[in-house]
C-alpha positions as CSV (number, residue, x, y, z in Angstrom):
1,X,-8.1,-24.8,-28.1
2,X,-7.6,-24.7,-31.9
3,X,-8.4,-21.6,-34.7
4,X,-8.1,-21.6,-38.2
5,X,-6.3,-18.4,-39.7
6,X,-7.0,-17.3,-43.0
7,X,-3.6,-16.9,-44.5
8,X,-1.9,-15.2,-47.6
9,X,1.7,-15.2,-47.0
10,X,1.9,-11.6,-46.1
11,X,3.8,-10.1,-42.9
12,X,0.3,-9.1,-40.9
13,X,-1.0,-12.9,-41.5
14,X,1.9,-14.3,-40.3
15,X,2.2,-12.1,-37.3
16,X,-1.8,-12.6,-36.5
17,X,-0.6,-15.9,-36.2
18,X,2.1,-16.0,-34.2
19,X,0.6,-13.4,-32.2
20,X,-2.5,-16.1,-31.4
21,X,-0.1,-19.3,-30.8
22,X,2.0,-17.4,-28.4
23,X,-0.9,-17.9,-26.5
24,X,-0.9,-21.7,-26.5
25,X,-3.9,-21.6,-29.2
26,X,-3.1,-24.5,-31.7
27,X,-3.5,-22.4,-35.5
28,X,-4.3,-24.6,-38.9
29,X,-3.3,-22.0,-41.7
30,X,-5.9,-21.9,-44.4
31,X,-4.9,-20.6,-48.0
32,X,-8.1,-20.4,-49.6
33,X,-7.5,-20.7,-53.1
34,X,-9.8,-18.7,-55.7
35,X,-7.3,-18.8,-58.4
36,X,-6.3,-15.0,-58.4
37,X,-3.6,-15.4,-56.2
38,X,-0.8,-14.9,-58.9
39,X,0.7,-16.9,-61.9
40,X,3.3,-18.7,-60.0
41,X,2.8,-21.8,-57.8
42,X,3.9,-20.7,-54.3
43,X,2.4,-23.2,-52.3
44,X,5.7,-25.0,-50.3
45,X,6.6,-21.3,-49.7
46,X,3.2,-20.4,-47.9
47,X,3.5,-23.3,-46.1
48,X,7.1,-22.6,-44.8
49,X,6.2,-19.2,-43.6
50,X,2.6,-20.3,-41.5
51,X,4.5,-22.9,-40.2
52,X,7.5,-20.3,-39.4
53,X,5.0,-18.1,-38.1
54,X,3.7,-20.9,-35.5
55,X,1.1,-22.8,-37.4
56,X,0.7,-26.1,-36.5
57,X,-0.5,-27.1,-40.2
58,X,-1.4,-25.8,-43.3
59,X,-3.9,-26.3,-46.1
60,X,-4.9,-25.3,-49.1
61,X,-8.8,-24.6,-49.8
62,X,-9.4,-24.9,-53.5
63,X,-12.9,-23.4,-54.0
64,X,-12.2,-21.7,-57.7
65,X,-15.0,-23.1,-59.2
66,X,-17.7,-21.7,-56.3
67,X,-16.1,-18.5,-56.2
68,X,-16.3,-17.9,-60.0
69,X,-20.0,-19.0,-59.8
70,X,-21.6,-17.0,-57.2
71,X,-18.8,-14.0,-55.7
72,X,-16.9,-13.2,-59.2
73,X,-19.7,-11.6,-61.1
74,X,-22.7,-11.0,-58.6
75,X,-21.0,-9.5,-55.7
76,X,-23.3,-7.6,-53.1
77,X,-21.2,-4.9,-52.3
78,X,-20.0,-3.9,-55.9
79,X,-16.0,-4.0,-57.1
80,X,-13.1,-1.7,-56.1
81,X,-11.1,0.3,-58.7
82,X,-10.8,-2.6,-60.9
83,X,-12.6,-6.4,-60.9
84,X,-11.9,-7.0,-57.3
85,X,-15.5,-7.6,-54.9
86,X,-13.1,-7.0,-52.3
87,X,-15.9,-7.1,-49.1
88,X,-17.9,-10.2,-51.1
89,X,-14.5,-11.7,-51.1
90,X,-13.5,-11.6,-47.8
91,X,-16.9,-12.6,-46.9
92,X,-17.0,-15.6,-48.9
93,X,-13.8,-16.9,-47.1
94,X,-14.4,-16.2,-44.0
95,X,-17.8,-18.2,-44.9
96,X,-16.1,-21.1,-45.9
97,X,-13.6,-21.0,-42.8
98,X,-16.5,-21.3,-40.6
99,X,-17.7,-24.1,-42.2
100,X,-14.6,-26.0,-41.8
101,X,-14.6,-25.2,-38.1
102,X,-16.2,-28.7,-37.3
103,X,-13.3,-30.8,-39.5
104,X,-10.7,-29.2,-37.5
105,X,-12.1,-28.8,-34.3
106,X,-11.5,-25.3,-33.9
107,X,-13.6,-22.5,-32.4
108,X,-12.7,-19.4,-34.1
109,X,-10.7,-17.5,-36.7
110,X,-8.3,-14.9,-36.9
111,X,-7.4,-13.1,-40.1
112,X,-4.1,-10.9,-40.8
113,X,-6.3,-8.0,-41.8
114,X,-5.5,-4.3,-40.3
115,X,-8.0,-1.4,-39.8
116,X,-7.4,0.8,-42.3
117,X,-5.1,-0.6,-44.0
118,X,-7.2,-1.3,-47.4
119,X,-9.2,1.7,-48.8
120,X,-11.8,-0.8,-49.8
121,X,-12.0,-3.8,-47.6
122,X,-10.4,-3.2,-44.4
123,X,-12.2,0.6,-43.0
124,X,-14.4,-0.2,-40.0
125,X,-17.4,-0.3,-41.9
126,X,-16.6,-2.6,-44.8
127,X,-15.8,-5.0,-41.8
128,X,-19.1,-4.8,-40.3
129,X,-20.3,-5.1,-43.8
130,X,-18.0,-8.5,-44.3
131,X,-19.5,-9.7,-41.2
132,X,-22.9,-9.2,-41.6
133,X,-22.3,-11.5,-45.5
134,X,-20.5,-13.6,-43.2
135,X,-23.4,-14.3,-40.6
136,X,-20.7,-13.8,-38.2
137,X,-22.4,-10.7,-36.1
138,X,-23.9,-12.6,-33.4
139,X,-21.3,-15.3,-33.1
140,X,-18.2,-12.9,-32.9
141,X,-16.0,-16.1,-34.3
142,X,-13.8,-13.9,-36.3
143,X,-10.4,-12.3,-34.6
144,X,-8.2,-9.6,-36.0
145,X,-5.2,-9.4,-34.4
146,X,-3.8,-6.8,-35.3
147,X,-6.1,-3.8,-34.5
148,X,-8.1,-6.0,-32.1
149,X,-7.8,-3.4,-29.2
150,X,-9.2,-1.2,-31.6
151,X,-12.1,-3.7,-32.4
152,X,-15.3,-4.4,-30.3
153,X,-14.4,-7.8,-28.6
154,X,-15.1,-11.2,-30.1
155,X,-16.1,-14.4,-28.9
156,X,-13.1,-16.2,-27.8
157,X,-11.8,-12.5,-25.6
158,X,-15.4,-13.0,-23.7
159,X,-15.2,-16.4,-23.4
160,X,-11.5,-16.0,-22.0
161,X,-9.6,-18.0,-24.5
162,X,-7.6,-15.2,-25.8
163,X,-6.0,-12.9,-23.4
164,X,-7.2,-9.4,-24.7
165,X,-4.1,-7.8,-23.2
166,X,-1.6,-9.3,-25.6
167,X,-3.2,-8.2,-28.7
168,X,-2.2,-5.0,-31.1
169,X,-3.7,-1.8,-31.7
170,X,-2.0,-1.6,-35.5
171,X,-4.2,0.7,-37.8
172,X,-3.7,2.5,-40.8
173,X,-1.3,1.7,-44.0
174,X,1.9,2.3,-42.2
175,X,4.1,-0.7,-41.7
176,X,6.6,0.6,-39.2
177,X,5.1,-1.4,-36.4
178,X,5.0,-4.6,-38.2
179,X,8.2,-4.2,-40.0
180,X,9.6,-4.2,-36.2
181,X,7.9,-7.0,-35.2
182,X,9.3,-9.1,-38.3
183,X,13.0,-7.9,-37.3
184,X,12.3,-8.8,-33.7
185,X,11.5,-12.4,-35.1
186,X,13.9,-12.5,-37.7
187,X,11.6,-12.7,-40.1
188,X,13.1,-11.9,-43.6
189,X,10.4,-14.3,-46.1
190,X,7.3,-12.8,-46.3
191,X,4.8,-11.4,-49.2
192,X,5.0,-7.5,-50.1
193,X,1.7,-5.6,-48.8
194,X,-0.9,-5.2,-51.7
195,X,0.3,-7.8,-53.4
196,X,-1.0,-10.7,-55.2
197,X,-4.6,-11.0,-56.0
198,X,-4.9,-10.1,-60.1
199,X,-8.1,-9.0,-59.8
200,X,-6.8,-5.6,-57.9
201,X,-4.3,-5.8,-61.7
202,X,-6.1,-2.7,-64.2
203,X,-4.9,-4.9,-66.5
204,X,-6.4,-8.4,-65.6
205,X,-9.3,-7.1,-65.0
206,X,-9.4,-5.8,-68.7
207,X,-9.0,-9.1,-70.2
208,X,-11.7,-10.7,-67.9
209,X,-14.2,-7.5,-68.9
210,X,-13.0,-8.0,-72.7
211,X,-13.5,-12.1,-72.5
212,X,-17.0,-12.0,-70.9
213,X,-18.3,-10.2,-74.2
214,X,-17.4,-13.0,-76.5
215,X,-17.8,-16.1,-74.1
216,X,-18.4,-17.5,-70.4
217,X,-16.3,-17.5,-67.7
218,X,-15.3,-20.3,-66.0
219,X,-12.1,-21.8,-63.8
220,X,-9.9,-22.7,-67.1
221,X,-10.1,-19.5,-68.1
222,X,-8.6,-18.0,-64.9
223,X,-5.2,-19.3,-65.9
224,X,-5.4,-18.7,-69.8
225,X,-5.9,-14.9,-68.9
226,X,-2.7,-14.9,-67.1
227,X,-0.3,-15.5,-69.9
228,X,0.3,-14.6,-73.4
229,X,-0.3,-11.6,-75.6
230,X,-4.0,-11.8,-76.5
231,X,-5.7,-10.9,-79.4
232,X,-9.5,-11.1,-81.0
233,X,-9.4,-12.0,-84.3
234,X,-12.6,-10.6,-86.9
235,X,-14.8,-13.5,-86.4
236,X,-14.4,-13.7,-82.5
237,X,-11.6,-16.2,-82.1
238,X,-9.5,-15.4,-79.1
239,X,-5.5,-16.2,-79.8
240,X,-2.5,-16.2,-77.2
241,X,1.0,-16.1,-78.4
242,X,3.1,-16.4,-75.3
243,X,6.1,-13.1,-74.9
244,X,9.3,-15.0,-73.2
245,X,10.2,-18.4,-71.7
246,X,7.9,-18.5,-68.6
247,X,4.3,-17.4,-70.9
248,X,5.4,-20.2,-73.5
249,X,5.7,-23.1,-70.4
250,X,2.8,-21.6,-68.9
251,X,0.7,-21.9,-71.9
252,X,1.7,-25.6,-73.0
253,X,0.9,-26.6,-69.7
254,X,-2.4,-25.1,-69.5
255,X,-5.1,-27.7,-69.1
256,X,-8.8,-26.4,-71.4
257,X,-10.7,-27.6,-74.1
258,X,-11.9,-24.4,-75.2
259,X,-8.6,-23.6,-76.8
260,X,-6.1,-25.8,-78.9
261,X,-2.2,-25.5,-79.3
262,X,-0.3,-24.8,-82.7
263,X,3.4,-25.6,-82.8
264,X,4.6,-23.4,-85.8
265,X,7.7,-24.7,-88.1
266,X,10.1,-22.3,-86.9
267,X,11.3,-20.8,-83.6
268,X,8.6,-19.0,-81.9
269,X,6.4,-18.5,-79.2
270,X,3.9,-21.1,-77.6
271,X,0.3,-20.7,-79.6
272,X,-3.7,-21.1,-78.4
273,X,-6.6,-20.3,-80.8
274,X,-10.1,-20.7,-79.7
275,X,-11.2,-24.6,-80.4
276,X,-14.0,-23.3,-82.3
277,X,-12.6,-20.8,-84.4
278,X,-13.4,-20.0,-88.2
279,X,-10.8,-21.3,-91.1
280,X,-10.6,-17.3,-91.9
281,X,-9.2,-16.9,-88.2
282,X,-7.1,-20.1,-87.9
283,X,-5.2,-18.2,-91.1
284,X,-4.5,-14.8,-89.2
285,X,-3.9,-16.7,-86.5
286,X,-1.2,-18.5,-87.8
287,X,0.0,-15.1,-89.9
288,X,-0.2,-13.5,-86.0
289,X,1.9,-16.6,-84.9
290,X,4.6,-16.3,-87.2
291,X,4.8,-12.4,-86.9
292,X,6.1,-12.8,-83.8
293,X,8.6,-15.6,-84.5
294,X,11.8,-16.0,-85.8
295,X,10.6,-16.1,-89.3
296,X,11.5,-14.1,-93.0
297,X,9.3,-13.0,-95.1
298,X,8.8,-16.3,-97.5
299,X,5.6,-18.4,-96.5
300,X,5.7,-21.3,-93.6
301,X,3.2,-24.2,-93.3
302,X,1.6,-23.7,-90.3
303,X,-0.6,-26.9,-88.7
304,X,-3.9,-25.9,-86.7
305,X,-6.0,-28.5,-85.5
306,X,-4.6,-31.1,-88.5
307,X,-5.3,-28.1,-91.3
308,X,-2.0,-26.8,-93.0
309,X,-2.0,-22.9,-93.6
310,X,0.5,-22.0,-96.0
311,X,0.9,-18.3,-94.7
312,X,3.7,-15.6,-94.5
313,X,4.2,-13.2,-91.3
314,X,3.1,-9.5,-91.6
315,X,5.7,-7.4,-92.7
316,X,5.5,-5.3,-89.6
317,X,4.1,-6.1,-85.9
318,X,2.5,-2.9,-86.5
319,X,0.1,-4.8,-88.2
320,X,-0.8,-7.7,-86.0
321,X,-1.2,-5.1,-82.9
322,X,-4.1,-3.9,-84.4
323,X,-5.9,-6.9,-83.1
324,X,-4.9,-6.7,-79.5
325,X,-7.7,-7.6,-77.1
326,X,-6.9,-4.9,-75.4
327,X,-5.4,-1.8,-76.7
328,X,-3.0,-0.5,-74.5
């Protein structure tokens, strides 16, 4: 008997886990990637800790470019506090779990999630709610774990595959239980609770609101909204000067061809400017640029896109703050 596990890197997915394999059920561990997950590539560390937990394999499930087009900006159950469609989310995954039931030959999946642990996602009625987006009322196929006895029975308690017995009754955003359970294991590697997806981030979820007026949406920009301070210049260029070591990597290593890099002739931070923007914004741009570098007041050349702007910083940053994106 086999199940796939949706699974994050937190404590309760790898205890839903280890909870189901220490019943002889073979796991798979599923990350399903939608891009929000965070700006740092954690991927050999997830994998470490499902396989820790008792997985027998792990994969990642890119689907960025489908969750962006139909769960980002049309959810059916709304947003929580910021840009997250939280219950559309869930939904959606679970959705393309079951689909990959076949390829694995597995018959159900279990999820980390706790009653009551998320405001939004997690109370009993956004899970019937997840469900029924899910198609997964009749069929039953998704286990929870951790508040199972709690939790009508599914599909594989009936059938007998998972001995009901050995499951938890966890509810509620405490984390003494689990906390226990992870000392018990010796379990010291695990993702912080609440945690992770940007899209829960009040400030993310500005820059994707502020973005959408100017331009579409689509997977690049997922990752150029993670870095940088941004700033939207008078004839609707967006620029992005990076603020320390890991924004200026981050940035040159970005892969989109709706914005190009400028190297400036001095010390400074890692540049993009919209591909498409106006000679009068490439100039502030580069003045922007340079404002934030290691520069004196005398005038630099400054390439953009093979045109030289011969431009001096702002005398103050004062002055180039007044075109922040966001005003914060």
């Amino acid at each position: 008997m086999r199940a796939l596990a949706l699974f994050s890197g937190g404590l309760d997915s790898m205890l839903a886990i280890k909870t189901v394999a220490d019943m002889d059920i073979e796991v798979i561990a599923l990350y399903i990637k939608i891009g929000f997950g965070g700006t740092k590539d954690i991927s050999e560390t997830l994998q470490k800790r499902a396989l820790k937990a008792g997985a027998v394999g792990f994969e990642i499930i890119d689907v960025r470019e489908e969750y962006v087009e139909k769960i980002l900006f049309n959810p059916v159950y709304g947003y929580g506090k910021n840009f997250n469609p939280c219950i559309d989310c869930h939904a959606f995954m679970f959705r393309v779990a079951k689909e990959l039931l076949p390829k694995y030959n597995a018959s159900f999946i279990i999820t980390g999630e706790v009653l009551g642990q998320r405001p939004m996602s997690q109370r009993s009625d956004a899970l019937r709610l997840v469900g029924k987006l899910a198609n997964d009322i009749d069929e039953k196929l998704i286990l929870r774990p951790m508040s199972a006895k709690l939790m009508e029975p599914t599909t594989p308690e009936i059938k007998g595959c998972i001995n009901r017995e050995k499951l938890l009754d966890i509810s509620g955003r405490g984390r003494d239980r689990q906390l226990a359970l992870a000392k018990e294991f010796e379990w010291e590697d695990y993702e912080s609770p609440g945690g992770g997806c940007l899209l829960t981030d009040p400030y993310y979820s500005q820059k994707i609101k502020e973005h959408i007026k100017f331009d579409e949406f689509d997977v690049d920009d997922i990752e150029v909204l993670k870095f940088g301070r941004h700033f939207r210049l008078p004839d609707g260029a967006k620029l992005i000067i990076g603020r320390n070591e890991e924004d200026n990597n981050s940035l040159e290593n970005i892969k989109t061809t709706k914005f190009i890099e400028f190297k400036l002739p001095i010390i400074g931070p890692s540049s993009l400017i919209s591909k498409n923007a106006s000679l009068k914004d490439k100039e502030l741009g580069a003045k922007i640029a340079l404002t934030y570098a290691k520069s004196d007041n005398c005038k630099y050349d400054v390439t953009i896109d093979n045109e030289v702007f011969s431009i001096s910083p702002f005398a103050s940053r004062d002055d180039a703050r007044k075109y922040f994106a966001i005003q914060i």
